[in-house]
C-alpha positions in Angstrom: 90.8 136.6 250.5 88.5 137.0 253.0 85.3 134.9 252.1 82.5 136.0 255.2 79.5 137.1 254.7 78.0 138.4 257.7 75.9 135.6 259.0 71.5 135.5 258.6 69.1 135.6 261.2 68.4 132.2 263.6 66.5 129.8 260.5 64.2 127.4 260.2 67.1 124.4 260.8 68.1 123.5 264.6 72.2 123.0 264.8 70.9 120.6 267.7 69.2 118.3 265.8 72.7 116.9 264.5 73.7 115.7 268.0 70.6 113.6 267.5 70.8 112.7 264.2 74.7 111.2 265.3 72.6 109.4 268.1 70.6 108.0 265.9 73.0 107.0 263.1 75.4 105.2 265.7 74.7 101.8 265.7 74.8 102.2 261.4 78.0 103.8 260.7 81.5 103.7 262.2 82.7 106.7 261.8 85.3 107.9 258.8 89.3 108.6 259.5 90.6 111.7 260.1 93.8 112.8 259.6 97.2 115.2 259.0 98.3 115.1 255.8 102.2 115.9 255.4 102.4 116.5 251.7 98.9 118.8 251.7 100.6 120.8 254.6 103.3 121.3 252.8 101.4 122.1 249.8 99.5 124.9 251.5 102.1 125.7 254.1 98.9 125.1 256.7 98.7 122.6 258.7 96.4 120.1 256.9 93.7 117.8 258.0 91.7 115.6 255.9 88.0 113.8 256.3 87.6 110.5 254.5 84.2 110.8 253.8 84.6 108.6 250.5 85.8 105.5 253.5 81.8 104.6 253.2 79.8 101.5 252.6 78.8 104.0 249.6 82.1 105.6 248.8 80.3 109.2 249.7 78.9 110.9 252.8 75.5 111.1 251.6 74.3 107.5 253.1 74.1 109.7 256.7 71.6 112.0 255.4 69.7 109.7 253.5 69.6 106.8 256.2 68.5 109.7 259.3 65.7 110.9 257.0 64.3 107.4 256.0 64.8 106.7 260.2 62.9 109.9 261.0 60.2 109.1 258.8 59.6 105.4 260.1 58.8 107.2 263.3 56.2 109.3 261.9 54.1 105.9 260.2 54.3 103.1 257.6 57.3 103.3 255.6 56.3 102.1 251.8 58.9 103.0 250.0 61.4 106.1 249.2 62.0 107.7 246.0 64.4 110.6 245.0 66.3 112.2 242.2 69.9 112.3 242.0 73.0 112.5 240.3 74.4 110.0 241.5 76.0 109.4 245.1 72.3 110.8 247.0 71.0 108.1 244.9 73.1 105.8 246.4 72.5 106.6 249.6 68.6 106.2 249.6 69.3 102.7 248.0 71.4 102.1 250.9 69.2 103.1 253.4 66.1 102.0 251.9 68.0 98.3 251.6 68.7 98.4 255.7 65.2 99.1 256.5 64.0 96.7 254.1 62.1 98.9 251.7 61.7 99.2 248.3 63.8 102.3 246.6 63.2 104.5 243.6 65.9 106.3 242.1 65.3 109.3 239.3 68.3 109.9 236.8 68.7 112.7 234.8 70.1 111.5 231.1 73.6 110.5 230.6 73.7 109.7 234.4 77.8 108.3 235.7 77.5 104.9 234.7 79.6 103.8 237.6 76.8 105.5 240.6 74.3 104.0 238.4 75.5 100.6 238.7 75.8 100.7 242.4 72.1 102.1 242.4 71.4 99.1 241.1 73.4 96.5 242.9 72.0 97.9 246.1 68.6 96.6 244.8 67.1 100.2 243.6 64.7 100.5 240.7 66.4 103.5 238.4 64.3 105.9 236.3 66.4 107.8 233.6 64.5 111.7 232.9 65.5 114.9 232.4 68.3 117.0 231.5 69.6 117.7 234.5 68.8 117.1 238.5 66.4 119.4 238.6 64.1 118.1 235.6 65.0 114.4 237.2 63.4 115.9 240.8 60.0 116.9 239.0 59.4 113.8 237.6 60.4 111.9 241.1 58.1 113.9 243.0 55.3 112.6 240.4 56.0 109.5 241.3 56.4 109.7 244.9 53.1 111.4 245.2 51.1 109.2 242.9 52.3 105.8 244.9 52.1 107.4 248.6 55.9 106.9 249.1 58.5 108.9 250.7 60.6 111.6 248.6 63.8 111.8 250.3 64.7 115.8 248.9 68.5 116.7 248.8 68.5 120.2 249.6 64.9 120.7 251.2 64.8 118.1 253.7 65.7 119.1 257.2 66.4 115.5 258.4 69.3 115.2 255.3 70.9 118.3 256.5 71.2 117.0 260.2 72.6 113.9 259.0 75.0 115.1 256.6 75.9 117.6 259.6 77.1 114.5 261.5 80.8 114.9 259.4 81.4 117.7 261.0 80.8 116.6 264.9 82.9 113.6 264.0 85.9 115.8 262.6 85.3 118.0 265.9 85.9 115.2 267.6 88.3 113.5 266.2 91.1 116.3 265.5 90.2 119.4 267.7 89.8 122.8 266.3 90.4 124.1 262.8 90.4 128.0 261.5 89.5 126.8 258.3 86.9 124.1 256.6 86.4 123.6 253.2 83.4 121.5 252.2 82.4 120.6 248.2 78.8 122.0 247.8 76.3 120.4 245.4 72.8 121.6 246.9 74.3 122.7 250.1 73.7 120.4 252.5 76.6 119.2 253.5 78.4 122.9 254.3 75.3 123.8 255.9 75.4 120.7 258.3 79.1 121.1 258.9 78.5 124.5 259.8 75.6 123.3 262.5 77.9 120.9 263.8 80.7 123.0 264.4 78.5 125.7 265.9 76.9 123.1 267.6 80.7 122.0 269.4 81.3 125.9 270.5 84.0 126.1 267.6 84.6 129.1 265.8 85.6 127.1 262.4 84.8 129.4 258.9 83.3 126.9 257.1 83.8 127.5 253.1 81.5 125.5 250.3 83.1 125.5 247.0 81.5 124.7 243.7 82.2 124.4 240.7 82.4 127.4 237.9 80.5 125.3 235.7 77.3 125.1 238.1 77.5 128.1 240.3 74.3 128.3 241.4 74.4 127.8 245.0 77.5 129.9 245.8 75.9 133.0 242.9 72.8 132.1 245.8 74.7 132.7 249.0 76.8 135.7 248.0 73.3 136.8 245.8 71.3 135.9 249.3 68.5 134.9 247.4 68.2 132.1 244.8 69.4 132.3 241.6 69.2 129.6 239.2 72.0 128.8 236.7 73.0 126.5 234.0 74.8 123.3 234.5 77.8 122.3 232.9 80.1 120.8 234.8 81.7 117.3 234.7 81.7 116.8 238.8 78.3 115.7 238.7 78.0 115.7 242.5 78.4 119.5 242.2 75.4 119.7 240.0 72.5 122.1 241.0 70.3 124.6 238.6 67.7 125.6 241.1 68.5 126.2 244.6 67.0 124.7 247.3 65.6 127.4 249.7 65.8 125.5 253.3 69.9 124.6 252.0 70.3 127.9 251.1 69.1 128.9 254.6 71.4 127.0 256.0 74.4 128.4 254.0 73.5 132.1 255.0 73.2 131.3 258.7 76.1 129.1 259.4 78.6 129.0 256.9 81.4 131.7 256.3 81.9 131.7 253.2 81.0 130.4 249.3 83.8 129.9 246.0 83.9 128.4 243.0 86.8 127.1 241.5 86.7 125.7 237.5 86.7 122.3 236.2 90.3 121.8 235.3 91.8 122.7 239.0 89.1 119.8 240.1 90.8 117.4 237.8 93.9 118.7 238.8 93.2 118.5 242.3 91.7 115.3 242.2 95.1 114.2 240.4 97.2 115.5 242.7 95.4 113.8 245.7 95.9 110.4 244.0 99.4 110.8 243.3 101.1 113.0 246.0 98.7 111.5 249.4 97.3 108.2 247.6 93.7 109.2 248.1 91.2 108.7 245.3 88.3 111.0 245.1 85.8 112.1 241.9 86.3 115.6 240.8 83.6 116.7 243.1 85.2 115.1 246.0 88.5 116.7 245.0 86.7 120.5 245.6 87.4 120.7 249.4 91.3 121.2 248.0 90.5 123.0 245.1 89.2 126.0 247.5 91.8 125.6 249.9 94.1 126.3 247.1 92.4 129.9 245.8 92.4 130.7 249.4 95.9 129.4 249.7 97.5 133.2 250.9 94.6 133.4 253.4 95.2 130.2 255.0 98.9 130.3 255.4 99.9 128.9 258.6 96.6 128.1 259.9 94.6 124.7 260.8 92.7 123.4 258.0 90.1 120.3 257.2 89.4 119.4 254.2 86.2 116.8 253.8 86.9 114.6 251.0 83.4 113.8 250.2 83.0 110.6 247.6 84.9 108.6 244.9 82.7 107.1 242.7 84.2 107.5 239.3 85.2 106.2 236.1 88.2 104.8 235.0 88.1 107.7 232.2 88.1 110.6 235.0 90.6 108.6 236.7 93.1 109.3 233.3 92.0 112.7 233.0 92.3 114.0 236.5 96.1 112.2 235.9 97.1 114.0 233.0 96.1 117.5 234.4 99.5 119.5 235.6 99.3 119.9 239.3 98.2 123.5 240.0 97.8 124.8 236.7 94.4 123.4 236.0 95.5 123.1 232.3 96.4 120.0 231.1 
């Protein structure tokens, strides 16, 4: 399967910017492991590398965007406070980062949020506002309130500075394990893949970057292979996959620098998640679990190639935990 889509016109975002954004982010972060797996390898007869991006004072990758963006604004004026909607683990982050600069954080919930990344918004000192039926509905309403107390809205998907700093993964991985043909990435809005695929431009590498979603929210990959937006219904249980309406500057960034965009369904989540837990003793949530979940469609293409896989965040519930275990490995049937 070969997943390319001829690549866009030079956009709006700067693949340079990441170098800076890792600058800045230096004296905040140590940076996550890297490293061959045996048992994936031998699973996917490829020679398998994973990024331990769940190995974070949040258990997820998105503290980096979140903390450069909150950074980048402090350098622009008074800092008040930061407000954003999430799912979950962006949530997180902006409580993180608000917390280290010593600002108050706002956090916007759409119903029925995880109840374990709520609790961790809340420990890290957040306020948490529960509205709306989904992320997007919860982004209105954030906005609102952002605007109406002159604080800063910290937007996953449409703010360049979260893009650079989730792009910092993939100078890291550069650096730490060489060259890969292959990089799968879980895509939610699209930052993440769209950062990874600055960063590996950005190190002269010729890495085909593919995001995978989930069947159950395809917006963002219907969006890439669409190239334009197209909104669609969210149903999945990997919350960190979620997104109805996609963000236009993300969605720029997918077109220009990344390879490639799959979805793969619930169940092989769960099962992949599963089957990381048991077989290399690494515990990601179902979104987390997606990186593997495209590397296994693509599992004929990638034969005997080099391979990362970014393992992006493991903030779930005991419940998933049993789930994801009683899945059959593979089948994505339990």
């Amino acid at each position: 399967m070969d997943a390319r889509v001829e690549r866009g016109a030079t956009p709006a975002l700067q693949p340079e910017r990441v170098r800076e954004a890792a600058t800045a982010l230096t004296e905040h972060f140590r940076e996550t492991p890297a490293f061959q797996s045996p048992l994936l390898s031998d699973l996917l007869g490829a020679d398998v590398f994973v990024k331990c991006e769940f190995m974070s004072p949040i258990g997820s990758f998105k503290a980096r965007g979140a903390l450069y963006a909150l950074l980048r604004a402090k350098e622009r004026g008074p800092l008040a406070g930061a407000v954003t909607s999430s799912t979950g683990n962006h949530g997180q982050g902006v409580a993180y980062a608000a917390r280290l600069l010593g600002v108050p954080a706002y956090i916007f919930l759409p119903r029925d949020p995880n109840p374990e990344k709520r609790a961790m918004i809340e420990r890290l000192g957040a306020s948490v506002g529960i509205d709306g039926d989904d992320i997007d509905e919860a982004k209105d309403v954030a906005r609102s309130f952002a605007a109406d107390g002159h604080l800063t809205f910290v937007d996953d998907g449409e703010c360049d500075d979260v893009i650079y700093g989730a792009g910092t993964v993939g100078l890291e991985l550069s650096r730490q394990a060489g060259r890969f043909d292959y990089c799968f990435v879980p895509m939610g809005s699209g930052t993440l893949a769209s950062g990874v695929g600055m960063a590996f431009q950005l190190a002269g590498d010729s890495t085909r970057v593919i995001a995978v979603q989930s069947s159950e929210a395809p917006a963002m990959v219907e969006s890439y292979h669409a190239r334009r937006p197209v909104d669609r219904p969210i149903r999945t249980l990997a919350e960190g996959l979620a997104c109805r309406v996609p963000p236009q500057l993300a969605l720029s960034g997918l077109l220009s620098f990344v390879d490639g965009a799959i979805a793969t369904s619930d169940q092989q989540l769960l099962s992949c998640m599963g089957l990381l837990l048991r077989s290399a003793h690494l515990l990601v949530e179902p979104a987390g679990a997606a990186a593997l979940a495209g590397a296994m469609a693509m599992k004929q293409a990638i034969a005997g190639t080099r391979v990362a896989l970014v393992l992006t965040g493991a903030n779930t519930t005991a419940d998933m935990i049993q789930r994801a275990l009683s899945v059959e490995v593979g089948s994505g049937t339990p």
